[in-house]
MMTF fields as JSON, N, C-alpha, C and O atoms, coordinates in Angstrom:
{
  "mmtfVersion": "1.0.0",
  "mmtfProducer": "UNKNOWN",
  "numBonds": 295,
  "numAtoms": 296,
  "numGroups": 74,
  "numChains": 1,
  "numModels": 1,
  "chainsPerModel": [1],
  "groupsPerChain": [74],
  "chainIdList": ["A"],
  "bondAtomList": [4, 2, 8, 6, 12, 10, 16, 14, 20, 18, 24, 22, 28, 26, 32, 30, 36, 34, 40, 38, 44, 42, 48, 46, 52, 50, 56, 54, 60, 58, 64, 62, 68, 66, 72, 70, 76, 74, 80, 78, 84, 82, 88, 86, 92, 90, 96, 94, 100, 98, 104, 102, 108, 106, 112, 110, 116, 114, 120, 118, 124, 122, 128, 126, 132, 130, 136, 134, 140, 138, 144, 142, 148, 146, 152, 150, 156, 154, 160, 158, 164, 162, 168, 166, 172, 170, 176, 174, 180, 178, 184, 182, 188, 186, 192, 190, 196, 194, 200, 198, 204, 202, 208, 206, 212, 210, 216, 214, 220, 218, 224, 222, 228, 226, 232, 230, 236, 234, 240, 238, 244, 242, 248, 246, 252, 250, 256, 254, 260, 258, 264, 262, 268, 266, 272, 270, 276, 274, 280, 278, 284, 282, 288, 286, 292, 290],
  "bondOrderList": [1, 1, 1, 1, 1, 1, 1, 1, 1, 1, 1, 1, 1, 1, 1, 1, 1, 1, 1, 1, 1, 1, 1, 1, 1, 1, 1, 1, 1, 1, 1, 1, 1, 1, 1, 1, 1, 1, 1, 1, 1, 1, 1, 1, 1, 1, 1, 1, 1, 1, 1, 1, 1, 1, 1, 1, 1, 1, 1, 1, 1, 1, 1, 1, 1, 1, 1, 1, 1, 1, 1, 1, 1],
  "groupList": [{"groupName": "UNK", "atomNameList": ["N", "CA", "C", "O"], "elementList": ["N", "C", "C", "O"], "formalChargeList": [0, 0, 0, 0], "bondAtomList": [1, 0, 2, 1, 3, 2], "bondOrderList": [1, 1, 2], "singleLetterCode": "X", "chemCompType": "L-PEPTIDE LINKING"}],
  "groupTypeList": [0, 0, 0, 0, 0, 0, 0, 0, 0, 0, 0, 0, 0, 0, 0, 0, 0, 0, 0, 0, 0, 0, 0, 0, 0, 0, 0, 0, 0, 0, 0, 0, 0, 0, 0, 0, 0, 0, 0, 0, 0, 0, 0, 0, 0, 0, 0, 0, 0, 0, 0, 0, 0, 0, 0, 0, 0, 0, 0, 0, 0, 0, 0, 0, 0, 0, 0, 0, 0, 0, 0, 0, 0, 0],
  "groupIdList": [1, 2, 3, 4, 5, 6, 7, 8, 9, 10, 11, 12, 13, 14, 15, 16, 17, 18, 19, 20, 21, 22, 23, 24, 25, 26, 27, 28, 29, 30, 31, 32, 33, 34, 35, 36, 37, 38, 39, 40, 41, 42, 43, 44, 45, 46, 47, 48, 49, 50, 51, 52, 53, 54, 55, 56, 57, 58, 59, 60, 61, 62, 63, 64, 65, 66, 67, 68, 69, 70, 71, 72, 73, 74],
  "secStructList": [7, 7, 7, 7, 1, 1, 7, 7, 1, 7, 7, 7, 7, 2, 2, 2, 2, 2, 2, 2, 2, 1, 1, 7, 6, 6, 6, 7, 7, 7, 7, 7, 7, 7, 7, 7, 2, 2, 2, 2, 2, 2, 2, 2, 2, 2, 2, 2, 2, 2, 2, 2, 2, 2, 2, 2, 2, 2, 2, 2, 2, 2, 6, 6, 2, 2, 2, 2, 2, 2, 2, 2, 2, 7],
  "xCoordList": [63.438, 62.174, 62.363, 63.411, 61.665, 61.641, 60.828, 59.886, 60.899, 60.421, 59.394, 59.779, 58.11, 57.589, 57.3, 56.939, 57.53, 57.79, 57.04, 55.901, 57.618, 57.098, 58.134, 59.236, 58.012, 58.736, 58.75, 57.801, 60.041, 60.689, 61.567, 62.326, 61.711, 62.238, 62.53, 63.663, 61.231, 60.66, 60.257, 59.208, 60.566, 59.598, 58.287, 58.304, 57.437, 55.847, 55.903, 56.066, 55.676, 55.515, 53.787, 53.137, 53.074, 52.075, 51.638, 50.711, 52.436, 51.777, 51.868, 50.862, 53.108, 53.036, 51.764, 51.075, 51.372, 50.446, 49.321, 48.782, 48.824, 47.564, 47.53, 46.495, 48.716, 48.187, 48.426, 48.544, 48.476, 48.861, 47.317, 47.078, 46.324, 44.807, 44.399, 43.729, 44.748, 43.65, 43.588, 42.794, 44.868, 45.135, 44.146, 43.941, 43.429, 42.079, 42.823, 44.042, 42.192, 42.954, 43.143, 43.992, 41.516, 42.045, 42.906, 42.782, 43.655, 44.362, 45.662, 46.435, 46.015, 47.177, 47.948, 46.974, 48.599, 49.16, 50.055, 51.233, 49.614, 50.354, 50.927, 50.252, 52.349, 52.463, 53.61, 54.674, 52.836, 53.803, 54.211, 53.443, 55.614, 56.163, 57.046, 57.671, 57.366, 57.914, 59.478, 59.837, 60.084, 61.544, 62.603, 62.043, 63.576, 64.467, 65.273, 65.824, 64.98, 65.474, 66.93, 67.099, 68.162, 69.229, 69.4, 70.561, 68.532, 68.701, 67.341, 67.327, 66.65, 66.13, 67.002, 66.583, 67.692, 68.555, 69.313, 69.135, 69.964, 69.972, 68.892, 68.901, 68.056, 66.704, 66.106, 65.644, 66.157, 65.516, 66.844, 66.611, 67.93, 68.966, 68.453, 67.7, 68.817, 68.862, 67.43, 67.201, 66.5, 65.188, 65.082, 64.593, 65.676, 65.448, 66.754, 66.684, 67.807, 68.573, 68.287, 69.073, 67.045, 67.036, 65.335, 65.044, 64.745, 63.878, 64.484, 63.86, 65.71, 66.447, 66.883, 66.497, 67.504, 67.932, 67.328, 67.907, 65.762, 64.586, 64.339, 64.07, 64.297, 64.032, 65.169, 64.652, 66.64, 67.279, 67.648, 68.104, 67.251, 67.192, 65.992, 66.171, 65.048, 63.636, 64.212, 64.218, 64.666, 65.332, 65.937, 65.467, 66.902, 68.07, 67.513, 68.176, 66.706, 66.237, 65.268, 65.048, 64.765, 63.942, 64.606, 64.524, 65.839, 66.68, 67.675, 68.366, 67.526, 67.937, 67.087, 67.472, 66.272, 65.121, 64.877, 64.681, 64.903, 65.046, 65.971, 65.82, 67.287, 68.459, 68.413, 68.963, 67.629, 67.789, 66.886, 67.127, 65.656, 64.463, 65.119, 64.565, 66.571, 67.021, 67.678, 67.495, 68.614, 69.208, 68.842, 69.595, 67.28, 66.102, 66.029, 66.243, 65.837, 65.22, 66.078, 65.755, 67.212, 68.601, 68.623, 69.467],
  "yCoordList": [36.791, 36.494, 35.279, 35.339, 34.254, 32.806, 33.136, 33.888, 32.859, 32.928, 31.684, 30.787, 31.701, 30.687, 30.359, 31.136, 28.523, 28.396, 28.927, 29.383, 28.873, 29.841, 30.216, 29.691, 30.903, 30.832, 32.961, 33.745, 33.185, 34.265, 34.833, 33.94, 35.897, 36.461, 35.868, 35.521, 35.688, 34.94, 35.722, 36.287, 35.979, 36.68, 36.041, 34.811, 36.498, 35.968, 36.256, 37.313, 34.704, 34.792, 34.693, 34.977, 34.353, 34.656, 33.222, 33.033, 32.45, 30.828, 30.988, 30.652, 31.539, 31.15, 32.493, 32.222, 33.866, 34.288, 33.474, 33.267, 32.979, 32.446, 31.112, 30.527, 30.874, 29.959, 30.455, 29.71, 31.473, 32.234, 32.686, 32.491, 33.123, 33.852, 32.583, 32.413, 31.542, 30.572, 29.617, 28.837, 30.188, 30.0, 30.354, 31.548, 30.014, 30.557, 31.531, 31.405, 32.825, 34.272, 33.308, 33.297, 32.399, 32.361, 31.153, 30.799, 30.743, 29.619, 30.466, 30.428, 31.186, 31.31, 33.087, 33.839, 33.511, 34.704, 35.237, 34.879, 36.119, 36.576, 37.878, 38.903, 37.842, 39.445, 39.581, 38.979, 40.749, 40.619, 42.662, 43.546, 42.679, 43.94, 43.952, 42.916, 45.098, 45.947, 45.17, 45.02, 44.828, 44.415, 45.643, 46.695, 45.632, 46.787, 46.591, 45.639, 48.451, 48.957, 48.314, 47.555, 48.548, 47.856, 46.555, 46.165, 45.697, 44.009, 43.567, 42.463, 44.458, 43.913, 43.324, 42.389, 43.742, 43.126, 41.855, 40.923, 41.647, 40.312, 39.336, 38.296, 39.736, 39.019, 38.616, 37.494, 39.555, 38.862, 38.172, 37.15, 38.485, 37.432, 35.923, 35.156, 35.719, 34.533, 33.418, 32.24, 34.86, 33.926, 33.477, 32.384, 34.551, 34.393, 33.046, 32.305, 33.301, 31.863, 30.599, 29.679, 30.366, 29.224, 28.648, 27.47, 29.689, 29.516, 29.04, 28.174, 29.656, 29.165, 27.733, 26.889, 27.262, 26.328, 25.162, 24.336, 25.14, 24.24, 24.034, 22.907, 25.473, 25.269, 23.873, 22.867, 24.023, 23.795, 22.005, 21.166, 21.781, 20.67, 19.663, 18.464, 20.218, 19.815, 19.296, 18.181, 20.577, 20.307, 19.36, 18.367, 19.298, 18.742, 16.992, 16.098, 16.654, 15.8, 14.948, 13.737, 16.011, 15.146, 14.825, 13.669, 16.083, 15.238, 13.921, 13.293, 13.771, 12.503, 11.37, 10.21, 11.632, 10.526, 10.331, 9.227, 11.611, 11.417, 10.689, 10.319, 10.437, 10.138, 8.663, 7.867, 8.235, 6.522, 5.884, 4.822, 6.627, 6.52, 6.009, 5.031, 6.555, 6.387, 5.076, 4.125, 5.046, 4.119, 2.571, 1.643, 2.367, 1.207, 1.15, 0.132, 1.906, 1.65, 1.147, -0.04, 1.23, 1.196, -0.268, -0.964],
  "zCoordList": [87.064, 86.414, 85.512, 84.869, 85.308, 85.009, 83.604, 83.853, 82.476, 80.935, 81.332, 82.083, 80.789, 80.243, 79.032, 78.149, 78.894, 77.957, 76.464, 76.57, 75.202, 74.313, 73.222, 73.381, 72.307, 70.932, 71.126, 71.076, 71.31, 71.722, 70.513, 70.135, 69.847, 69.059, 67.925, 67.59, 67.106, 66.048, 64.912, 65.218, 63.882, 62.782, 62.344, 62.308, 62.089, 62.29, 60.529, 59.919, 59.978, 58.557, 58.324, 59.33, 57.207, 57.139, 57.871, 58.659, 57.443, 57.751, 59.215, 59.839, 60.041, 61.583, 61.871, 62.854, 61.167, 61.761, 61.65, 62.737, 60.749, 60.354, 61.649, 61.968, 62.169, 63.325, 64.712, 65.685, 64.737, 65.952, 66.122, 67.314, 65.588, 65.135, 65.468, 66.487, 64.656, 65.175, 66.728, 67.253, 67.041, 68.611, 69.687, 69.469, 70.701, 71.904, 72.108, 71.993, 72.489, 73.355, 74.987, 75.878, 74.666, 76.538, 77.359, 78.531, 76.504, 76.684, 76.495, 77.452, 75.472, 74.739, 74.888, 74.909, 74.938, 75.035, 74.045, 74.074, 73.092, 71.869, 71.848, 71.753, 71.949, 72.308, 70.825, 70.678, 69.694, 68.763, 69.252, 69.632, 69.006, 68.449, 67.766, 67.538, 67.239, 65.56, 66.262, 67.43, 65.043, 65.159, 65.613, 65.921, 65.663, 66.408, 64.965, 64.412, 64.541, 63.432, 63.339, 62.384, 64.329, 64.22, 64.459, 64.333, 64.792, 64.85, 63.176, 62.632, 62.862, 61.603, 60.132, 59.45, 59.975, 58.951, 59.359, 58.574, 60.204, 60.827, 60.754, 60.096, 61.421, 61.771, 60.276, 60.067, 59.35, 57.912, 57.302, 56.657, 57.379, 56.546, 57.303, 56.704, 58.267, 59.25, 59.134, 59.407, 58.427, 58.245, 56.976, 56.692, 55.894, 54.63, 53.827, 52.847, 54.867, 54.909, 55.467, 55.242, 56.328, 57.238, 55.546, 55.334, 54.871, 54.305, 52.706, 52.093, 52.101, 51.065, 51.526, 50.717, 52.481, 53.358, 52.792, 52.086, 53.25, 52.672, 51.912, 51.499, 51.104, 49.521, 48.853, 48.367, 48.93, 48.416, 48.857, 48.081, 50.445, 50.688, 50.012, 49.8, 49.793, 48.953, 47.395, 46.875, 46.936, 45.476, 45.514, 44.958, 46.015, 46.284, 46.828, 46.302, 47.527, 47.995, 46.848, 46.83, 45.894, 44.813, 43.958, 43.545, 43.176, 42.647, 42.933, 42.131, 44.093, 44.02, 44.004, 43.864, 44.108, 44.144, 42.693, 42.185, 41.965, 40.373, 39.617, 38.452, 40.606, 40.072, 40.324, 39.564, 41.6, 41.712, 40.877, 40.303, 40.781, 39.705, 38.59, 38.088, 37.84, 36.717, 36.912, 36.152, 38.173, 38.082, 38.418, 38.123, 39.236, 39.425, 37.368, 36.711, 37.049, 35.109, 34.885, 34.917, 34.617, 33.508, 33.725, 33.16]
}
């Protein structure tokens, strides 16, 4: 059996539901189910690390922009 293409064993945050709803039913095919009690703790570290990830590249990305900011003044 051949997968078509599509985003496969994904946790559905509020932002990816809110665009999954606004997706056509008749264009689009949404099949959500409950995570597997023994692969759920995985599944939220891996998300809740790929989401700290960003956070910290963001930070991390303005402070430096803060830091050349200083050094264009001086």
């Amino acid at each position: 059996m051949e997968l078509i293409p599509g985003v496969y064993e994904t946790l559905v945050s509020a932002a990816i539901e809110k665009k999954l709803t606004a997706l056509p039913a008749d264009k689009y095919f949404v099949k959500k189910v409950d995570i597997d009690s023994a692969e759920s703790c995985k599944m939220l570290s891996d998300y809740l690390a790929e989401v700290v990830c960003e956070i910290l590249k963001n930070y991390f990305r303005n402070c430096l922009k803060l830091e050349l900011k200083k050094c264009y003044r001086a």
